[in-house]
C-alpha positions as CSV (number, residue, x, y, z in Angstrom):
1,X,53.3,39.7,-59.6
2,X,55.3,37.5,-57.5
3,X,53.9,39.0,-54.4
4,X,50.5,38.4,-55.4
5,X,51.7,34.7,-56.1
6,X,52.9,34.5,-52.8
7,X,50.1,35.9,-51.0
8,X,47.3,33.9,-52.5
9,X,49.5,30.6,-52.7
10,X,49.9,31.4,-48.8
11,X,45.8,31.9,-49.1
12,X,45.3,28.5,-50.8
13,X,47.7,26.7,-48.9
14,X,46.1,28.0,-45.2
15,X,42.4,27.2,-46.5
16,X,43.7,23.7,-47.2
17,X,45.2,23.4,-44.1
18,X,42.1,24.4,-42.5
19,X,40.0,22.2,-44.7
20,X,42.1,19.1,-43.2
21,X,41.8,20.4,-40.3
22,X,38.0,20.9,-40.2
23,X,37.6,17.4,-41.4
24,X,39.7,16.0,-38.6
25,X,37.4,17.6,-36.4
26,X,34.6,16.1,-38.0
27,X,36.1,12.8,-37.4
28,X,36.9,13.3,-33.8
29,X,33.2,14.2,-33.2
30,X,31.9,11.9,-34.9
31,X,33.7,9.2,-33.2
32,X,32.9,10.7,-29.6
33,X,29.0,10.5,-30.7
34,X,29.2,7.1,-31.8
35,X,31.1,6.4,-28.4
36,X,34.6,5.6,-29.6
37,X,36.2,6.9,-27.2
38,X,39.2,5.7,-27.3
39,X,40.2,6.3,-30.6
40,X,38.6,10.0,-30.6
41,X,41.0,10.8,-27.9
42,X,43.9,10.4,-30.2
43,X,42.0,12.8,-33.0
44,X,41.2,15.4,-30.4
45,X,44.9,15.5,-29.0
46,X,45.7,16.2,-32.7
47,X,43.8,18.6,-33.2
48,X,44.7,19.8,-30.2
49,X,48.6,19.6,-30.9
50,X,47.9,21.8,-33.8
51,X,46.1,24.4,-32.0
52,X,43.0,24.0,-33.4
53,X,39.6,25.1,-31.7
54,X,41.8,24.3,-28.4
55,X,38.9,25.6,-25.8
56,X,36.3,23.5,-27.3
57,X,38.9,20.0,-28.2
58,X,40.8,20.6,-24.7
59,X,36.7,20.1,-23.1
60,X,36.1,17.7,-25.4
61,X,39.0,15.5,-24.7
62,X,38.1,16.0,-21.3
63,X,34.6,14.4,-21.1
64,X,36.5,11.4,-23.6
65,X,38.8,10.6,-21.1
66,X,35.9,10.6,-18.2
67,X,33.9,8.6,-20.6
68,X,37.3,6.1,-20.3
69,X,37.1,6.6,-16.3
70,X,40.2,8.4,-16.7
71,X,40.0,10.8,-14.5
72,X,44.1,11.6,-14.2
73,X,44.0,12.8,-18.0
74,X,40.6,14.7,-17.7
75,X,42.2,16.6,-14.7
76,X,44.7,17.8,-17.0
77,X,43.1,18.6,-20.0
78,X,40.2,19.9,-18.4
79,X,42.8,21.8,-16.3
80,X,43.9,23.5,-19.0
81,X,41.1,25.5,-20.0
82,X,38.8,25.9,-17.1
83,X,39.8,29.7,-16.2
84,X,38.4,30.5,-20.5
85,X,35.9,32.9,-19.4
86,X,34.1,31.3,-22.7
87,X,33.9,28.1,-21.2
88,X,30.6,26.8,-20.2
89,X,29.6,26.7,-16.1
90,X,28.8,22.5,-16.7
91,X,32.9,22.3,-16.7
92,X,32.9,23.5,-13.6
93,X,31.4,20.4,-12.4
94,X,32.7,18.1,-15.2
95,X,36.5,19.5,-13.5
96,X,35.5,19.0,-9.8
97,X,34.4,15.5,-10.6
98,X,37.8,14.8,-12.2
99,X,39.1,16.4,-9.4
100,X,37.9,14.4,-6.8
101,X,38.6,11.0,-8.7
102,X,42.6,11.9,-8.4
103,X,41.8,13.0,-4.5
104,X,42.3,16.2,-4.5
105,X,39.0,17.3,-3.0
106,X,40.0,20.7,-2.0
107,X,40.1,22.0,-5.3
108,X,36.8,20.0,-6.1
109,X,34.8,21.9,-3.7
110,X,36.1,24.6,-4.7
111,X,34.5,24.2,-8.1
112,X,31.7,22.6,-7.5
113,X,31.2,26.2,-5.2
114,X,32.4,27.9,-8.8
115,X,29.4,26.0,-10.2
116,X,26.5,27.4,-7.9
117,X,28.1,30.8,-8.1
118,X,26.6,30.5,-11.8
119,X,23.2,30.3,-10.8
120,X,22.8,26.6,-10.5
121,X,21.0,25.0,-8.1
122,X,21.5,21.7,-6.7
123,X,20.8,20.3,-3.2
124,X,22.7,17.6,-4.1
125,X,25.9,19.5,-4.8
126,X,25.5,21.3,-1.4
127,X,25.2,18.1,0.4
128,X,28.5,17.4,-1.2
129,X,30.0,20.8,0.0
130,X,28.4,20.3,3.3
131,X,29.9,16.8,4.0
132,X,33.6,15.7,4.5
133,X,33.5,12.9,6.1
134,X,32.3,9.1,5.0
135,X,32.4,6.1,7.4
136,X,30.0,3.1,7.9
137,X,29.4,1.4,11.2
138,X,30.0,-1.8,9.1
139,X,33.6,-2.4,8.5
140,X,34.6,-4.5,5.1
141,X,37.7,-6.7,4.5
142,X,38.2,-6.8,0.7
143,X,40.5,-8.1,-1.9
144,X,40.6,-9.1,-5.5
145,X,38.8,-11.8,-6.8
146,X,41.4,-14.5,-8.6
147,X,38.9,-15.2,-11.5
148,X,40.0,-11.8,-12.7
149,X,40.9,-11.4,-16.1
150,X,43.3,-9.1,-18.3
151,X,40.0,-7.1,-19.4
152,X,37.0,-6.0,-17.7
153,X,35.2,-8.2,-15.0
154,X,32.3,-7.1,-12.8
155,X,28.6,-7.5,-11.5
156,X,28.4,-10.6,-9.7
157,X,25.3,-12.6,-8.7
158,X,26.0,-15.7,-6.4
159,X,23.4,-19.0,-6.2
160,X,23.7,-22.0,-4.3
161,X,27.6,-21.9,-5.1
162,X,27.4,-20.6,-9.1
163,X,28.8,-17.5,-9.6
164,X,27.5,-15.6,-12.3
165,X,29.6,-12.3,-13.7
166,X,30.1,-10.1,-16.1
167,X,33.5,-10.3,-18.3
168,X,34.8,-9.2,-21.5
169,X,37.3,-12.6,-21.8
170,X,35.8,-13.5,-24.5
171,X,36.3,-17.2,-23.3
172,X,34.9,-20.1,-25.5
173,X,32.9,-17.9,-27.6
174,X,33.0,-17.7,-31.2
175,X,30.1,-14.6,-31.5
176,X,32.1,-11.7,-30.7
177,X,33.1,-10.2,-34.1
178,X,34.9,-7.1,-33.1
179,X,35.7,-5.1,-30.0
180,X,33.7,-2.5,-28.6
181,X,34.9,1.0,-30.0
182,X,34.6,2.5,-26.7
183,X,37.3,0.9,-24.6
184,X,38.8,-1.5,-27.4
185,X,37.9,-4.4,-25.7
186,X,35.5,-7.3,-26.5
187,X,31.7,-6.5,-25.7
188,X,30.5,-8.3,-22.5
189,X,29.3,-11.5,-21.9
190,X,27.7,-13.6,-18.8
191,X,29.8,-16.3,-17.4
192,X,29.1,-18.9,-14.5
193,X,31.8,-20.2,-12.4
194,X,31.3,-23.2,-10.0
195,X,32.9,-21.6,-6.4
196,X,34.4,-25.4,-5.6
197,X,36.3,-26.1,-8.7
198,X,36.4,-22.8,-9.6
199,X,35.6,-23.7,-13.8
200,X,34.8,-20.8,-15.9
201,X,32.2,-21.4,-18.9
202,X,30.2,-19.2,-20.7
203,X,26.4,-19.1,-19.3
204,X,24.6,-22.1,-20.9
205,X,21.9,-21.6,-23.6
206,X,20.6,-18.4,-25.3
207,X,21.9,-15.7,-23.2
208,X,25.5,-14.4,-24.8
209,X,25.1,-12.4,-28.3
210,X,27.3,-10.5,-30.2
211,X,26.6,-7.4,-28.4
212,X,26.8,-7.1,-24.7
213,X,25.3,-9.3,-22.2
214,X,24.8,-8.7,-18.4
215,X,24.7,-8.3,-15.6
216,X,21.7,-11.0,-14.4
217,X,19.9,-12.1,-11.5
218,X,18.4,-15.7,-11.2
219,X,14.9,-15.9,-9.2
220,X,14.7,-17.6,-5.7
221,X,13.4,-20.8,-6.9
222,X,16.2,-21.0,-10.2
223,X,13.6,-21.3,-12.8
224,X,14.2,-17.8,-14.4
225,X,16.6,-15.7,-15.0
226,X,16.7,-12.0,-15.9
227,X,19.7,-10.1,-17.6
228,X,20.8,-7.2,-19.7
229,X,21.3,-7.0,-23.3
230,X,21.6,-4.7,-26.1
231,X,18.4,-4.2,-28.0
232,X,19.2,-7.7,-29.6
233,X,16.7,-10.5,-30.1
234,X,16.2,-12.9,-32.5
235,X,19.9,-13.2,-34.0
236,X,19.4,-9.5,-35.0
237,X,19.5,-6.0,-33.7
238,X,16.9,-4.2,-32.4
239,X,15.7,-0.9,-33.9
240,X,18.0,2.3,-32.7
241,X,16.9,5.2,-31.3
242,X,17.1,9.3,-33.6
243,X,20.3,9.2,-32.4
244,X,21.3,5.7,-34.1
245,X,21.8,4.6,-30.6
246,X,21.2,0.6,-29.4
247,X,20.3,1.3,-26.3
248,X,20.6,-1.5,-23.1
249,X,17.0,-3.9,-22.2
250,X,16.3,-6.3,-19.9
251,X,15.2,-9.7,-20.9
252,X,14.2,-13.1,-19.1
253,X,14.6,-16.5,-20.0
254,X,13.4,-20.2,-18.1
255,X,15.8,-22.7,-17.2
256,X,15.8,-26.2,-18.7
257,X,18.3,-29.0,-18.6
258,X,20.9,-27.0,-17.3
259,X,20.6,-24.0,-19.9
260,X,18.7,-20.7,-20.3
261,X,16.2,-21.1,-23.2
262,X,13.0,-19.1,-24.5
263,X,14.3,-15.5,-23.7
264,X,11.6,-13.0,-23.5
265,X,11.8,-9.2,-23.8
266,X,10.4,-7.7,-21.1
267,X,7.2,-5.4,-21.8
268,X,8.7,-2.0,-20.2
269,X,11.8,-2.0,-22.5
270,X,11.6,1.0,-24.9
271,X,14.1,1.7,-28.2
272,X,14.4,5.0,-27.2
273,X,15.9,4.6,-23.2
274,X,18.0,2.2,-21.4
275,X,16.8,-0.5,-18.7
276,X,19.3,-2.7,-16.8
277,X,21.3,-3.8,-14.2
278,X,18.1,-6.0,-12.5
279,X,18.3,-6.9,-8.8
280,X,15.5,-9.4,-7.3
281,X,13.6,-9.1,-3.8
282,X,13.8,-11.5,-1.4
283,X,10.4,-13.3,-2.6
284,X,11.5,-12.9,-6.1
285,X,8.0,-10.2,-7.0
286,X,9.8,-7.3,-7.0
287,X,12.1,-6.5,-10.2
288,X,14.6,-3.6,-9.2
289,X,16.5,-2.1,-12.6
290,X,18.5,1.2,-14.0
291,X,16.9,3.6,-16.5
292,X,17.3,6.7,-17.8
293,X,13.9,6.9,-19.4
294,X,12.0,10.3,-19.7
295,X,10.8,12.0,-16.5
296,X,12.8,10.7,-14.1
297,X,15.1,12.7,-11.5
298,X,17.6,13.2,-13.9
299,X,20.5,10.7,-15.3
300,X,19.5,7.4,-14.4
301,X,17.7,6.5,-12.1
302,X,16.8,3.4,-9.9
303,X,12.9,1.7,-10.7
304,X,11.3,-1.4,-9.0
305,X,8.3,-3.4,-11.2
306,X,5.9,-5.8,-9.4
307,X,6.5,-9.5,-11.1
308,X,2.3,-11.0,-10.9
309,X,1.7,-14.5,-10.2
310,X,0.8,-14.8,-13.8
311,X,4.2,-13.7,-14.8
312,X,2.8,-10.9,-16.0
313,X,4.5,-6.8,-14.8
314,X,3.3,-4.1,-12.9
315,X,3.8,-0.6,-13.7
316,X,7.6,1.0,-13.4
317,X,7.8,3.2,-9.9
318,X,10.7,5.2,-9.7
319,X,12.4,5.0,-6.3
320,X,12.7,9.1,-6.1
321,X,14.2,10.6,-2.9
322,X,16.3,9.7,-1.1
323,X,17.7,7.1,-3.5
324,X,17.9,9.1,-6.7
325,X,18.9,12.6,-7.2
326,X,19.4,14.7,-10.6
327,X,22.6,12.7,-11.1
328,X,23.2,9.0,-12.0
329,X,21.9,5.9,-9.8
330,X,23.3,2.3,-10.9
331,X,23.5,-1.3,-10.0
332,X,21.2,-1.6,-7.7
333,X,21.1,-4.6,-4.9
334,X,18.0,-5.9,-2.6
335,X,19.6,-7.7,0.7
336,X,17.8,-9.8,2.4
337,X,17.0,-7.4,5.6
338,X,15.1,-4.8,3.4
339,X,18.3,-3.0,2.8
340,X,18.7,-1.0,-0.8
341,X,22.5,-1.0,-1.6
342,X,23.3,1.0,-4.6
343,X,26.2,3.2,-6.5
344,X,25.6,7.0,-7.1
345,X,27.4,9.4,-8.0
346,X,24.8,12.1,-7.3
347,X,25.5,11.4,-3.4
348,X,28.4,13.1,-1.3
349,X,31.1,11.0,-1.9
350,X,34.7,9.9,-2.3
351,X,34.8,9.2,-5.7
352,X,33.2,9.3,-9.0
353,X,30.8,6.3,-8.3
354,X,30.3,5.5,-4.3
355,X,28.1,2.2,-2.9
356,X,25.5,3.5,-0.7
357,X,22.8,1.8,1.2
358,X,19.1,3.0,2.3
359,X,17.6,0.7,5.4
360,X,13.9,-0.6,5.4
361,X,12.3,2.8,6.5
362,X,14.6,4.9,6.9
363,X,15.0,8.1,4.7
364,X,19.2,8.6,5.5
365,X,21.4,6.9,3.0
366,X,24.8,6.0,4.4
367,X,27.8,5.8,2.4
368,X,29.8,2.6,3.0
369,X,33.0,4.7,3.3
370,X,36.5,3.3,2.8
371,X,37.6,0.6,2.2
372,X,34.7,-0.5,-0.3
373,X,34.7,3.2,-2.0
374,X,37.7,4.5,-3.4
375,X,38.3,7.8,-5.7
376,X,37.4,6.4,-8.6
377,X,34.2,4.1,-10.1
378,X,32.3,1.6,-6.9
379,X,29.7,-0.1,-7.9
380,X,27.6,-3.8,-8.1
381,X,27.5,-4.2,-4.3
382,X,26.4,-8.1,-4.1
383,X,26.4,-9.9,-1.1
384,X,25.4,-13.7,-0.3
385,X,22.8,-14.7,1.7
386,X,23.0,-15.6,5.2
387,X,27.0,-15.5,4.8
388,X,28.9,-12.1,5.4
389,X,30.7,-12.6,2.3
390,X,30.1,-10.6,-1.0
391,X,31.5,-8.5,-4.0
392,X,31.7,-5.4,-5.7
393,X,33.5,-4.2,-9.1
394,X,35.8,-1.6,-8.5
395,X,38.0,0.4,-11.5
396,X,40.3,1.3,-8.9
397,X,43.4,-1.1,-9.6
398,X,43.9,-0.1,-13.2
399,X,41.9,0.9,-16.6
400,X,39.8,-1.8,-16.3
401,X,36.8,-2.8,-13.9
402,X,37.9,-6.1,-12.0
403,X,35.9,-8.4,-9.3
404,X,36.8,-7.6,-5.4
405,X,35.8,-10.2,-2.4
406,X,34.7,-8.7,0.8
407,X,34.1,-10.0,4.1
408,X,31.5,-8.0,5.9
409,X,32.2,-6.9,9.6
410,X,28.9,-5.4,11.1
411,X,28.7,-3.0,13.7
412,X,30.3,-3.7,17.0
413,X,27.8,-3.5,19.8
414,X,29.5,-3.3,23.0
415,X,26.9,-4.1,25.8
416,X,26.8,-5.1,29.6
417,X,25.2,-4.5,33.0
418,X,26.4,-1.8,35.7
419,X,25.9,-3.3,39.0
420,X,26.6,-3.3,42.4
421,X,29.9,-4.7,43.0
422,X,28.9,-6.0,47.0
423,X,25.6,-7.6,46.2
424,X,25.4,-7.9,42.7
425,X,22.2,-6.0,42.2
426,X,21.3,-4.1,39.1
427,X,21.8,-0.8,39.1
428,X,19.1,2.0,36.9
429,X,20.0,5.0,36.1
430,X,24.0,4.6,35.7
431,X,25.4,6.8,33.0
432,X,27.9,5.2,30.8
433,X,30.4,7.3,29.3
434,X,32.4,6.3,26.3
435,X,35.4,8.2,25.2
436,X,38.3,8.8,22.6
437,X,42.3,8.8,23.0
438,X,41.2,12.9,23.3
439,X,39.0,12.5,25.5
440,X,35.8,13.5,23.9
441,X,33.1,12.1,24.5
442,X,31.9,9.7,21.7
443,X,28.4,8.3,23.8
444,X,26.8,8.9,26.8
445,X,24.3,5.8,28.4
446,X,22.4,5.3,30.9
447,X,21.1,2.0,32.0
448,X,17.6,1.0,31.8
449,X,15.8,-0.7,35.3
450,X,18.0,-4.1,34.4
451,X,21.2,-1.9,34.4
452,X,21.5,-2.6,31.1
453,X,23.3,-0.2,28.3
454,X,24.2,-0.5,25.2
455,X,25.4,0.7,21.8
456,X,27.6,0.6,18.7
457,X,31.7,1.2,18.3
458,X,34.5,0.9,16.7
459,X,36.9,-2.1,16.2
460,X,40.0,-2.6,16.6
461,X,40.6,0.4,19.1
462,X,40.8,1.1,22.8
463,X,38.2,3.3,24.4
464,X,38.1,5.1,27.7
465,X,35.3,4.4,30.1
466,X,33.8,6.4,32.6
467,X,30.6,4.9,35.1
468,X,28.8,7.0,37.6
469,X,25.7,6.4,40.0
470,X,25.1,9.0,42.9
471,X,25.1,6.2,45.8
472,X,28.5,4.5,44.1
473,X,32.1,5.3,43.4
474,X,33.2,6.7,39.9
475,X,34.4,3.6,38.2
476,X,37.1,4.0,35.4
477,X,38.4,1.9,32.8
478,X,39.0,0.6,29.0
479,X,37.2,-0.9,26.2
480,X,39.4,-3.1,24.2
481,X,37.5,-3.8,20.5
482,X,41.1,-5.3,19.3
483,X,40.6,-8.6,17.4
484,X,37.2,-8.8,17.4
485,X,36.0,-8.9,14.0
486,X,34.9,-12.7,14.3
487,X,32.0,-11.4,17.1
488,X,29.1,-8.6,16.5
489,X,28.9,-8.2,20.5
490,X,31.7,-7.5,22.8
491,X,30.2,-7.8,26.4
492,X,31.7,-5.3,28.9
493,X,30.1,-5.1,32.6
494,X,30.8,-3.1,35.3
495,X,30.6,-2.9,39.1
496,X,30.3,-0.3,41.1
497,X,31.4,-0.2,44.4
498,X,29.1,1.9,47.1
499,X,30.8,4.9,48.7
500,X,31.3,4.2,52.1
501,X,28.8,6.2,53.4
502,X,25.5,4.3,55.4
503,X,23.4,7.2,55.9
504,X,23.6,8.0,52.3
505,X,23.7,4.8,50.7
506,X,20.4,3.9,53.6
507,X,19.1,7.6,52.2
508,X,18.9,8.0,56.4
509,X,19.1,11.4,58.7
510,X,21.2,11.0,62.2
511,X,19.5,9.6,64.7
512,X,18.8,12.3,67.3
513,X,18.4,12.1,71.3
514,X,16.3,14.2,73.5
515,X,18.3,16.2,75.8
516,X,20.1,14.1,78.5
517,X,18.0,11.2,76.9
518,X,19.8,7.9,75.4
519,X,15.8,6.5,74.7
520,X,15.2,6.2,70.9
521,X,12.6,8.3,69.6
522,X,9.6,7.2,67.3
523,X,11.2,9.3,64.4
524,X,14.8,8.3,65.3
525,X,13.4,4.5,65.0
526,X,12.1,4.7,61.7
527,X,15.8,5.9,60.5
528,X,16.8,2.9,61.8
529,X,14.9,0.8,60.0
530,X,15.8,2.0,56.8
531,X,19.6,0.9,58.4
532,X,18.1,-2.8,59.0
533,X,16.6,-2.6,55.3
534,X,19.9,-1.6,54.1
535,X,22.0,-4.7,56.3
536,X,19.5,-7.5,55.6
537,X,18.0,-6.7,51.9
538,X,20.6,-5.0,50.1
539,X,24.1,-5.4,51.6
540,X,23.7,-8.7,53.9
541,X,27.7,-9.1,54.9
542,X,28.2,-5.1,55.8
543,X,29.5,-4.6,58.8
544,X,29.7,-1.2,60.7
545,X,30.6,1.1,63.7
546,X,28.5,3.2,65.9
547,X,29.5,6.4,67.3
548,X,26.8,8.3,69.6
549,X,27.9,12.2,70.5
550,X,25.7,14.9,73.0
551,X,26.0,18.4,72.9
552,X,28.0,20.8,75.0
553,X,26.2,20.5,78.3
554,X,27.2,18.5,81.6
555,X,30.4,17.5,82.3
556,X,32.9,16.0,79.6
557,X,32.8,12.4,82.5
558,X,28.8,12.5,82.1
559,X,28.2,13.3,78.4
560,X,30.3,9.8,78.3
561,X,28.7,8.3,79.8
562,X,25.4,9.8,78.0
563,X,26.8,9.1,74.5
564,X,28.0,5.5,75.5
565,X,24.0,4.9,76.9
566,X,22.8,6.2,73.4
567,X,25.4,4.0,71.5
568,X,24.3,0.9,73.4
569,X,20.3,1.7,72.5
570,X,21.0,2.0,69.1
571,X,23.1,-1.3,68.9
572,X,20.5,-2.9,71.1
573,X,17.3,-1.7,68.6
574,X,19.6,-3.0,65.6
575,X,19.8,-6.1,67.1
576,X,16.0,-6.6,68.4
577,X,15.4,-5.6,64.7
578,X,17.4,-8.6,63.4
579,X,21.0,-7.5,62.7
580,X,23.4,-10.2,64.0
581,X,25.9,-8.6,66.7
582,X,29.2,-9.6,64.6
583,X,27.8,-7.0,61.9
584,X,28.2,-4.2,64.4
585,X,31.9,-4.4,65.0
586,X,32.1,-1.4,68.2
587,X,29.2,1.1,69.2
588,X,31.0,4.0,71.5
589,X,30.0,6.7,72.7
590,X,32.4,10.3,72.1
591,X,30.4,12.9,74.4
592,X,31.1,16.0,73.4
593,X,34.7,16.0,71.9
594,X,33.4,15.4,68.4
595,X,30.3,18.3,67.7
596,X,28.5,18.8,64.2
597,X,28.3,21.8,65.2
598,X,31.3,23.5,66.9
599,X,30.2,26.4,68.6
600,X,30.7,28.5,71.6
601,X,27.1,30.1,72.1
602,X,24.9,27.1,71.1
603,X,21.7,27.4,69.8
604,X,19.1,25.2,71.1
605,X,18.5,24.0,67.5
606,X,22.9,23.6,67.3
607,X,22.7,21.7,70.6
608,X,20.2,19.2,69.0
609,X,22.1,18.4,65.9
610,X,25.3,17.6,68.2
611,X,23.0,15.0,69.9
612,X,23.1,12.1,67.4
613,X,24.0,8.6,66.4
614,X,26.3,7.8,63.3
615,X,27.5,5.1,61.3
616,X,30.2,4.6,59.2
617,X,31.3,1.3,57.2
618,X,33.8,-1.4,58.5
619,X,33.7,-3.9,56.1
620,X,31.3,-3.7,52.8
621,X,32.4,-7.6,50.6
622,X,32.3,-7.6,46.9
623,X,29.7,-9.8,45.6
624,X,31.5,-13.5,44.0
């Protein structure tokens, strides 16, 4: 009997155990659904502890703490499981986000690889396979903001020196009842500050609820603003969705007396999807907002909405490709120049979320790169017009989102003319080589009919440069882009200096003689006059030497004498053509000791090439 006692005490006591057991898991789920975060992570490590359902908690915990922008605790307890051969494929690319948010994007790829292998298909994971390496022509100088708070801070809009953020300070408000189960922190509020005293105040009028509010965008002319709330209106909550979910819309209100009154829902909100995060074009008629409403690309995605004259809305267009992928797009920004800047984290990347940015007509989006992306969450890329200073809100200093102050540094354009280092002149055609410390080649130029090249590179770095035009000397030297971040163009010219060589640099043949003749011939005289083009037009202080030769025949004493007659007719037909004397500094005559063509048995045609003029440079000035 007192077996049996045993054995179904040890029954009752097990089922008990997992009765408790069953309802802690209950609670842990429940909490996770209703986004508690936080506090579910504590249930599932219990549950966890006690080795109960540890596949599915371990997962479970995993996705909490990403929820959290954890990423260092999802690594682990994600790490744990991942080799379950029970474990569903979608961790695979749950583990190689986590993975890459603690930099350590070997072993992300090699997951996210692990993930296709399962019969998923994603262009946008191969593009994150195929890619290794993000860096933006623009360079960024950034910091953190010091109106940072202890909590979270983020998404700031700038206007004619008012500053309008995010925060969850809970500053001078008196509405926020409790803290947001998710993160335990108050729930978000709008807050102005005034950039030359640098106060702090809640937004004025009708904006900040009990739920969260912002981020918001004010319109060109400052009559309206538009912002994000929770489905709240009224001093009451808006209807949840199946799912008992309050999901985010966007709302508008008009400025009056220095406060935000008669706030509007806008007519595209649903209870069943989220809108927010709105960004303004230039002109103000273009609305630009997050949603992940039905039939988009997938996750959330970026929309734009005409704004009519009579305040009325156009239909919502979804941005598709190249902006948004089957992933999440967020925050969008309009800059002044056309430019879309945005955060992603469906693009190849360094982190969980990554700024990006999509020119006016162009169909390549560029990530900015370090330093404005990090491995963890980059996002709300603001910047203020006409000035090269902005923000962004970055998670990568701690648990919570804070404010960080950039100074834009655009693209270095190096420009400059190649030209002619004696007269000055332009030169076309010149190829312009760039280099690295290596070596390699980084851009190869070539000037336009001004002599003119140009193109972008990088600051703060020394670069090799190579110049080269048929008619000229190889000209090498160095680009030097230190400490220049306060100009956009570094001008760098060069000068070439012409080889030394007249009948190249006149494109001329020798002048040849007649046998025993020192007459110049008709097509002998119009090689000289490319020589007098050369002197007067292009190079007007060259000075040079004439040597006249014969061939082998006569007598060394008369071929002299011969070479010395044909010296003194070319001199003399320089000179009737306009050349000054003191640019011919000797004309001699060799005979035969210096031959073209040194040969015993001449040919006729060998014994005409040896009967010549040539020239050769004295003095060639470099232009002032």
């Amino acid at each position: 009997m007192k077996n049996y006692y045993i054995f179904f005490l040890s029954i009752f006591i097990c089922s008990l155990g997992m009765q408790a057991q069953s309802g802690k898991q209950k609670k842990a789920d429940r909490l996770y659904k209703d986004f508690a975060y936080l506090e579910a992570t504590e249930v599932y490590k219990d549950l966890i502890e006690d080795e109960y359902n540890v596949t599915y908690n371990s997962t479970r915990l995993g996705d909490a703490y990403m929820m959290l922008r954890s990423p260092e605790n999802a690594v682990y307890y994600y790490g744990d499981v991942i080799e379950d051969t029970t474990i569903s494929p979608e961790y695979y690319y749950k583990y190689a986000q986590a993975l890459r948010g603690v930099k350590r994007y070997d072993e992300s790829r090699t997951f996210l690889k692990r993930y296709l292998e399962t019969g998923r298909d994603s262009d946008g994971i191969q593009t994150m396979l195929n890619k290794d390496e993000y860096k933006s022509m623009a360079t960024y100088k950034l910091q953190q903001a010091d109106f940072n708070s202890e909590v979270s801070d983020f998404g700031v809009f700038e206007m004619d020196g008012t500053i309008y953020f995010v925060s969850a300070r809970a500053q001078d408000v008196d509405v926020k009842e409790k803290t947001y189960s998710w993160n335990g922190e108050p729930f978000l509020d709008i807050y102005v500050m005034d950039s030359e005293t640098g106060n702090i105040m809640p937004v004025q009028g009708d904006i900040n609820t009990k739920l969260h509010d912002g981020p918001a965008v004010v319109s060109p002319d400052g009559s309206t603003i538009y912002f994000t709330r929770n489905n709240y209106f009224g001093n009451k909550e808006g209807k949840r969705d199946k799912d008992k979910t309050n999901h985010l819309k966007l709302y508008s209100a008009t400025s009056s007396n220095g406060s935000w009154m008669d706030v509007k829902e806008l007519p595209f909100n649903s209870n069943d999807y989220s809108i927010g995060h709105p960004s303004l074009s230039r002109d103000g008629k273009t609305l630009y907002f997050t949603s992940d409403m039905p039939n988009g690309n997938g996750g959330t995605d970026i929309y734009k909405v005409a704004i009519n004259e009579d305040n009325t809305y156009g239909p919502a267009e979804n941005l598709g490709a190249p902006v948004n992928t089957e992933f999440d797009e967020t925050f969008p920004f309009m800059d002044t120049d056309g430019t879309l800047y945005f955060s992603s984290n469906g693009h190849a990347g360094l982190g969980l979320f990554d700024i990006f940015r999509l020119e006016e007509d162009s169909e390549t989006v560029e990530n900015l790169g370090e330093t404005i992306n990090s491995s963890l969450d980059d996002f709300a890329y603001f910047q203020v017009e006409d000035s090269k200073e902005g923000y962004i809100s970055s998670n990568r200093e701690g648990d919570n989102d804070n404010i960080f102050v950039f100074n834009k540094i655009n693209p270095l354009v190096v420009a400059g003319t190649v030209s002619d280092a004696v007269n000055g002149n332009p030169i076309s055609s010149a190829t312009v080589r760039i280099m690295d410390e290596n070596g390699e080649e980084l851009a190869f130029l070539e000037t336009n009919e001004d002599g003119y090249y140009e193109t972008q590179i990088d600051r703060n770095l020394e670069f090799p440069v190579e110049a080269k035009e048929i008619r000229y000397e190889t000209f090498n030297g160095t680009i030097d882009t230190r400490d220049s971040d306060e100009i956009d163009t570094l001008k760098y010219d060069i000068k070439l200096n012409p080889i030394k060589d007249v009948e190249y640099l006149a494109e001329i043949d020798n002048i040849y003689f007649d046998f025993d003749k020192s007459n110049i011939r008709t097509d002998a005289a119009k090689e000289l006059d490319k020589l007098v083009a050369l002197m007067k037009d292009e190079y007007p202080e060259l000075v040079i030497a004439i040597g006249s030769h014969t061939d082998r025949r006569g007598t060394d004493a008369y071929n002299e004498k011969l070479a010395e007659r044909r010296a003194k007719s070319t001199f003399d037909y320089l000179v009737a053509n306009g050349i000054a004397e003191n640019r011919i500094q000797e004309y001699k005559g060799y005979g035969e000791n210096k031959p073209a063509i040194d040969c015993d048995r001449c040919s006729e045609k060998d014994h005409q090439l040896n009967r010549r003029s040539m020239f050769s440079v004295v003095e060639m000035k470099e232009s002032e």
